[in-house]
Every structure is written in C-alpha cells, then in structure tokens.
C-alpha positions as CSV (number, residue, x, y, z in Angstrom):
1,X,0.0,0.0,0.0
2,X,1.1,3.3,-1.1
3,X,2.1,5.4,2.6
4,X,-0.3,8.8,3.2
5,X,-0.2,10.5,5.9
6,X,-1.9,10.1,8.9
7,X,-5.4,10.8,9.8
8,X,-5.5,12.9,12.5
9,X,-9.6,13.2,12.7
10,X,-9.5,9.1,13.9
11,X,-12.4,10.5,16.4
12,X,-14.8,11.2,13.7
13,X,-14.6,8.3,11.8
14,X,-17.4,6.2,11.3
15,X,-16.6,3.4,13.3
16,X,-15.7,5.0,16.0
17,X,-18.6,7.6,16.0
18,X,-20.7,4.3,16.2
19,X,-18.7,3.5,19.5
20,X,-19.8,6.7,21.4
21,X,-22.6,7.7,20.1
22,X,-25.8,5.9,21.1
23,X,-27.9,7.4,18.5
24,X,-25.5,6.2,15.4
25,X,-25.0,3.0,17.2
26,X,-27.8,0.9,15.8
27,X,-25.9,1.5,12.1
28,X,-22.8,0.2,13.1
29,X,-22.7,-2.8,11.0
30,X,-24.8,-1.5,8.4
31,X,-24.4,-2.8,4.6
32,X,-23.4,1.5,4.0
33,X,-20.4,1.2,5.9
34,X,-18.5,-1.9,3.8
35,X,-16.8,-1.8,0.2
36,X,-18.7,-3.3,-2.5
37,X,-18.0,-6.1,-5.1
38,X,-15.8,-5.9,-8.1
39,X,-18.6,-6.0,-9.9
40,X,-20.3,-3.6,-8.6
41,X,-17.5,-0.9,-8.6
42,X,-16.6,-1.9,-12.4
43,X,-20.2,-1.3,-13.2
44,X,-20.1,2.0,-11.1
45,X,-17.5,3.1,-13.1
46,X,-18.7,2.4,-16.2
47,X,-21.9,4.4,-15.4
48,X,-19.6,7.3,-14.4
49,X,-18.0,7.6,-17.9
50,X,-21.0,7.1,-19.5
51,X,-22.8,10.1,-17.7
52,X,-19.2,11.9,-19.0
53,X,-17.3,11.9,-15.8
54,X,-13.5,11.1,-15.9
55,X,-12.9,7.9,-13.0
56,X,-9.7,7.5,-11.7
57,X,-10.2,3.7,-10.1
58,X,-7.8,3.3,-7.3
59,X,-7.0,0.3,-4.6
60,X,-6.7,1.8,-1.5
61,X,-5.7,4.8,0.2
62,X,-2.3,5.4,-0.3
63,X,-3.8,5.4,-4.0
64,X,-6.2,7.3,-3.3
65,X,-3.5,10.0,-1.6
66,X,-1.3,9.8,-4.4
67,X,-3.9,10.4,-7.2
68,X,-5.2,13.2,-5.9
69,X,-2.4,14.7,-4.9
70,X,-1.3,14.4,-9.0
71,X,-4.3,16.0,-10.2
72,X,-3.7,19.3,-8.8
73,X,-1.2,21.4,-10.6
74,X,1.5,23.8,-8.1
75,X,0.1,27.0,-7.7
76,X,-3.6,26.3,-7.8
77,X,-6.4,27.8,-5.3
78,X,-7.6,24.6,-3.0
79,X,-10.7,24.6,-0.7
80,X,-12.1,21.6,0.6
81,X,-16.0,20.8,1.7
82,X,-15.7,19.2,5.4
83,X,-14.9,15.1,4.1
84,X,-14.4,12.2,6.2
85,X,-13.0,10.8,3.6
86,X,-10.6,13.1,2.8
87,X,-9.7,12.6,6.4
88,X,-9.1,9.3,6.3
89,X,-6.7,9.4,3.8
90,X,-4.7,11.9,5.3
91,X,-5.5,14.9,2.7
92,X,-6.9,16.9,5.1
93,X,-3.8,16.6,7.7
94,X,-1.6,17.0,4.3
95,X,-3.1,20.4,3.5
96,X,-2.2,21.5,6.9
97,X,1.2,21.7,6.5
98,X,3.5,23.1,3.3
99,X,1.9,22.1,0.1
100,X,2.2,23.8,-3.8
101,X,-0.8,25.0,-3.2
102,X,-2.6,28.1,-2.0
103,X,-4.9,26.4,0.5
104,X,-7.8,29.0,0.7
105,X,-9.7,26.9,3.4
106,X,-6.7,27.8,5.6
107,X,-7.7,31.1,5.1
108,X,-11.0,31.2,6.0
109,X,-10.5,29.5,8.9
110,X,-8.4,32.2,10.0
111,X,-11.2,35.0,9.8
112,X,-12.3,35.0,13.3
113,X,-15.4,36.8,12.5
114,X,-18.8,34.8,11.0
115,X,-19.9,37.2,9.1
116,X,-17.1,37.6,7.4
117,X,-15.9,33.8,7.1
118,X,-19.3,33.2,5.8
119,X,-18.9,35.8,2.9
120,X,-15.3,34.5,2.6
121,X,-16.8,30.9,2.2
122,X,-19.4,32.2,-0.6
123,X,-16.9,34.2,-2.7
124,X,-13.1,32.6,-2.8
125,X,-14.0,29.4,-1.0
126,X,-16.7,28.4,-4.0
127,X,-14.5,29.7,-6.8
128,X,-11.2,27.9,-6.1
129,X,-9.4,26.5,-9.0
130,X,-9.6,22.9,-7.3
131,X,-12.6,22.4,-5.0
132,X,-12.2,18.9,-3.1
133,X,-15.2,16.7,-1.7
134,X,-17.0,13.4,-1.5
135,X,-20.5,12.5,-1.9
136,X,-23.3,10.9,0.2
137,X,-23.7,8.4,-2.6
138,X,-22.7,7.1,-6.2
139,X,-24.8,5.4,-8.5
140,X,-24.3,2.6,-10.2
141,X,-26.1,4.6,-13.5
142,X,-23.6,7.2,-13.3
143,X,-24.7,10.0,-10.6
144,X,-23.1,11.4,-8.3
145,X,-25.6,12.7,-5.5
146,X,-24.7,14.7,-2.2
147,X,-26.5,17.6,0.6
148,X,-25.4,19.7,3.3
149,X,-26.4,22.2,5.3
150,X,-25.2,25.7,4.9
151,X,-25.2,25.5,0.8
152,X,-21.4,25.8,0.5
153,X,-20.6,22.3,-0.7
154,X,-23.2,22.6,-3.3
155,X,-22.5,25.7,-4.7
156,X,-18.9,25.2,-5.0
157,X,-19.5,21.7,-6.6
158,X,-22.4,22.5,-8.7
159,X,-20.9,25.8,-10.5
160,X,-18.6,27.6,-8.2
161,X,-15.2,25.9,-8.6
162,X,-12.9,25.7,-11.8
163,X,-12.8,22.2,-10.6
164,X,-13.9,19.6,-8.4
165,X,-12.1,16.3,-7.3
166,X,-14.9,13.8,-5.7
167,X,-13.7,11.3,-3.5
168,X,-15.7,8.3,-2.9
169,X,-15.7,5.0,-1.2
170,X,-17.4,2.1,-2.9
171,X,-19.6,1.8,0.6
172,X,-20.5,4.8,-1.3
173,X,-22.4,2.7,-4.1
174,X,-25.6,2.2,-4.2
175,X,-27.8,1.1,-7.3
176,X,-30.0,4.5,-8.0
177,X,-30.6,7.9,-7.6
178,X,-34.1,6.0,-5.5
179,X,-31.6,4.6,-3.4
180,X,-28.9,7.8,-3.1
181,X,-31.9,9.7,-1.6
182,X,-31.9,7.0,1.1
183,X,-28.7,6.2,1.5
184,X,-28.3,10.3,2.0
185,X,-31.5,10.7,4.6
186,X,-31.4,7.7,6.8
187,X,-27.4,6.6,6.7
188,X,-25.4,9.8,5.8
189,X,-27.3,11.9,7.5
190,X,-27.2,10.2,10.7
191,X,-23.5,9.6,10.8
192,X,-23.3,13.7,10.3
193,X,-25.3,14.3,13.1
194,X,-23.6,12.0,15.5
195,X,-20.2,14.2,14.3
196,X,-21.8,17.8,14.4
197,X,-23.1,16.4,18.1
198,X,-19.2,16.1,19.1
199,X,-17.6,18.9,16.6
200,X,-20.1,21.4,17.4
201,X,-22.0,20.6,20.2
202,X,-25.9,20.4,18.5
203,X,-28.5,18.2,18.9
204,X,-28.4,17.0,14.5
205,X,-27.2,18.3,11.7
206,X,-29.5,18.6,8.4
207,X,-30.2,18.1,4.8
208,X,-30.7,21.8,3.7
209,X,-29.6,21.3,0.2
210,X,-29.7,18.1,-2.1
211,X,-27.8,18.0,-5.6
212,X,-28.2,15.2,-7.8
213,X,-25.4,15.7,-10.7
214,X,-26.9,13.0,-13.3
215,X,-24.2,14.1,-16.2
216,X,-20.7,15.5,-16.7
217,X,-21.0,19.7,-18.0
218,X,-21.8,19.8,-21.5
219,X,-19.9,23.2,-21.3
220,X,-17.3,22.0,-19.5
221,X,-17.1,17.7,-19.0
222,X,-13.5,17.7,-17.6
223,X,-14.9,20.2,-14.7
224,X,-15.7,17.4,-12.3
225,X,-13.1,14.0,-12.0
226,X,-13.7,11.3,-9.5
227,X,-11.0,9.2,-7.4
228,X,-13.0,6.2,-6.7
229,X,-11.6,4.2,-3.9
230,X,-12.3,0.1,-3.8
231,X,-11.8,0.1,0.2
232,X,-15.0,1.4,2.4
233,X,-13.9,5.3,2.8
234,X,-15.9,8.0,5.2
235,X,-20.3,7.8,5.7
C-alpha cells in the first residue's frame, strides 16, 4: 500500500462515532459502511463515464493519496468541503502543513469573525481552482448525489469551482438515484449528526440542500473528476 499520511480526525470516523454515540449506534454494522463487489464498482464506473465523468479507479488509500495529490497542478487555489473521507486518507492533515498550493480553506478559517468567514466561504472558497469533496452516494447509473447544510458544498460543486475532485468510497455505491436519496437521509445523515453532536455541540445536523449531478457539464465535462476508492472510505 502506497504510505499517506496520517489521519489525525480518527475520532470522527465512522466506526468509532458508532462507538460513542448511542444514537448512530444501531448503524454500526450496516451494509453502507463496507466496500462493495468488483462488480459492482466496475459497473459504477462504467456508469460514471457514461454520464461523462472522468474515474480514476484506485486500490486503497495510499492510492487514493497519491492520485489526488497528482491532479492538482502547483500554484492552484484549493478549498475543501468538510470530508471524512478526505480525512481518512490523510488529505486533510496533508493540507495543513506546506503544500504547492494556496490552500484557501486555511484562510477562511483564520477569519475569526462569522460574518465575514461566511462571505469569505461564498466568494473565494466556492470559486477555487480545485474544489475537493465526497458524496453521500454514487450510483451505479452514473450520478453522483450529495446535501449539506449551509449551501457551501453545493455551490462550489455544482458551478462555483474551476474544478472539483470527488472522493468516494465504494460503501458509497448504491444502485440509483431511489436509493442515493436514502442512503443520503437515513445513513449519511445520521452519521453527520452524530459528528456535528461532538464537533459542534448540537442536537443534529440537516439536509438543507440536495444535488443530484446525473451528467458531466456539457460546457465543461473535464470540470468534475472522481477518485474512486475500492476500500470502504468515510459515511
């Protein structure tokens, strides 16, 4: 396995969010939280390219690290929607430190003020050059579907960013857009709420905005690339 480094969010990963939170507990060993078959990625794939989405198919990790490190040239704006995923494979720790990059969510999270951070995250932190995220679920026909709360992700996924760099687990994978919309509700949704209980101290955390992106930008179908991990990665 390639090395990445490490995650230093281990708190906030599913498993052990299961382990202190009573309310997530019941999920623990839910069908959501394990990697799929060959098959089932391969045809996941396959629907990705066909809805015009470039799918970079990695092993593990350290793969996963790697490749998206790659597709981000020196000198780019980064921002980064809040990811487990991108926690767990060490990308978040990674752009803590000295990278080649000119790490805008670093920036906003150094405006002390709200009201200001908020205007910060609706102007530079949705028009990045490189926006990075993961999604609540993947379709086997080719969508990629994901919510959150403040509108943030969405925007800077939907049109904001010069690009976006989704990555997904295939405990992501589900079989349709009938099936993202559950898998987003009753599984994702629940595992974000038992990590905005800890992080933040509130009783849930909500689905406020819902994107389903059903096809690559006719405008623009190299905008949004997906690192698709075989291992089970974030909720």
């Amino acid at each position: 396995m390639a090395a990445h480094p490490e995650n230093t969010y281990v708190n906030h990963t599913f498993a052990a969010l299961a382990k202190a939170d009573a309310q997530l507990a019941p999920l623990a060993d839910h069908p959501y939280t394990k990697a799929v078959s060959e098959e089932r990625i391969a045809a996941t794939k396959a629907g990705l390219e066909a809805s015009g989405f470039k799918v970079h198919l990695v092993s593990n990790r350290g793969e996963a690290f790697q490749t998206l490190k790659s597709l981000i040239p020196a000198g780019a704006s980064v921002n980064n929607a809040h990811s487990t995923s991108l926690e767990e494979i060490g990308f978040i720790t990674y752009l803590k430190g000295e990278t080649e990059w000119n790490n805008v969510h670093a920036q906003i999270l150094a405006e002390k003020d709200l009201a200001k951070q908020s205007e910060l995250r609706r102007t530079i932190g949705s028009t990045v050059d490189y926006f990075l995220t993961s999604m609540s679920a993947v379709t086997e026909t080719g969508a990629l579907v994901h919510a959150d709360l403040s509108g943030s992700k969405v925007g800077g996924v939907a049109f904001g960013a010069g690009n976006v760099i989704v990555l997904v687990g295939s405990n992501k994978i589900v079989k349709d857009e009938a099936e993202a919309h559950k898998r987003t509700h009753e599984f994702a949704l629940a595992a974000e709420s038992a990590r905005a209980r800890d992080a933040y101290g509130v009783p849930a955390s909500a689905v406020v905005h819902y994107e389903a992106i059903k096809k690559a930008n006719p405008f623009n179908p190299n905008r949004i690339q997906v690192v698709l991990v075989k291992e089970a990665l974030g909720f």
